[in-house]
C-alpha positions, 0 to 999 in steps of 0.5 A: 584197496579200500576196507569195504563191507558189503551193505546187507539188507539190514545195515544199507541205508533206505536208498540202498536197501531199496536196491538190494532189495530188488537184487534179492528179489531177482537173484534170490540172495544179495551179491557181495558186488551189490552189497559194495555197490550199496554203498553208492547206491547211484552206482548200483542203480547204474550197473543194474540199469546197464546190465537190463539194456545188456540183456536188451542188446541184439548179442544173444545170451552167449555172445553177452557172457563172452563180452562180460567174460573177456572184459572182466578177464582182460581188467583181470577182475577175479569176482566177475570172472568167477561169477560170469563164470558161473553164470554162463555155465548156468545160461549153458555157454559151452565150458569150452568156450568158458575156459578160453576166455578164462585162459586168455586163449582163443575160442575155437568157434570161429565168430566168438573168437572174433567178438572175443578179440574186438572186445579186448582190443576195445577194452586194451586200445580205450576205444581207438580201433583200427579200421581192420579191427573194425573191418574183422569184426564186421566180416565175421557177422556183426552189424556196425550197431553192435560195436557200440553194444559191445561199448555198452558191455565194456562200460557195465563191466568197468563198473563193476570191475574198479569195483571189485578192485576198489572194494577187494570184494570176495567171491559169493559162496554161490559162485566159489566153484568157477573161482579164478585167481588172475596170473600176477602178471596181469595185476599191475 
């Protein structure tokens, strides 16, 4: 692990301060994630680009947060598990819900559990689906053009998950009570 600070508004460089600019203005603080990220800001521009298109997918807010949540839950990323936590208790995604991905367990309703375990076997198999993991997901509801959202989600949150993992990056204070510390067994 790198020794990584997070970049404030003060310490970035123009082009870094520029995006953490917008973060602050956005979010109302600076994120430690962006504040690593600052450090490339290239890096940064691309999370928050991917992140808007997330937002623009045809998955409603729930099922966006089950993509992030899982991805970053299999990567066993505990800064996007604790803050995808937080942010899918504030957009109210059923703490029922939150507490399966979190457990790696599945989820009770039926369709979320479906795009649960596509989005893990997309993550665990880079991609090299099995025409039934395909078929499953299209019987429990989604359309051929969300296989390549849930690409998209996988894809922001391997950004910012290497990361975290890279940069050690701690928690927000505003995120500390859905911290979660990944089992040893997932942490290679």
């Amino acid at each position: 692990m790198t020794d990584f600070t997070p970049h404030t508004l003060e310490t970035a460089d123009a082009e870094g301060r520029e995006v953490l600019e917008q973060v602050q203005k956005s979010y109302g603080f600076v994120p430690n994630l962006m504040g690593n990220m600052a450090h490339a800001p290239v890096t940064a521009k691309a999370y928050l680009a991917l992140g808007q298109l997330v937002g623009e997918s045809s998955f409603d807010a729930t099922e966006q947060q089950v993509i992030l949540l899982t991805v970053s839950r299999y990567n066993a990323c505990e800064y996007c598990v604790g803050a995808h936590s937080a942010i899918s208790a504030m957009q109210k995604l059923r703490s029922d819900v939150i507490a399966s991905i979190r457990n790696d367990e599945p989820i009770a309703d039926e369709k979320l559990e479906a795009l649960r375990v596509f989005t893990r076997k997309m993550v665990d198999q880079r991609g090299w689906l099995s025409d039934a993991d395909i078929g499953n997901f299209l019987a429990a509801g989604y359309g051929q053009h969300q296989i390549l959202e849930v690409v998209l989600g996988v894809a922001m949150k391997t950004i910012s998950n290497y990361t975290n993992h890279i940069a050690g990056t701690t928690l927000d204070k505003e995120f500390v009570d859905f911290a979660w510390e990944a089992p040893r067994s997932d942490v290679a």
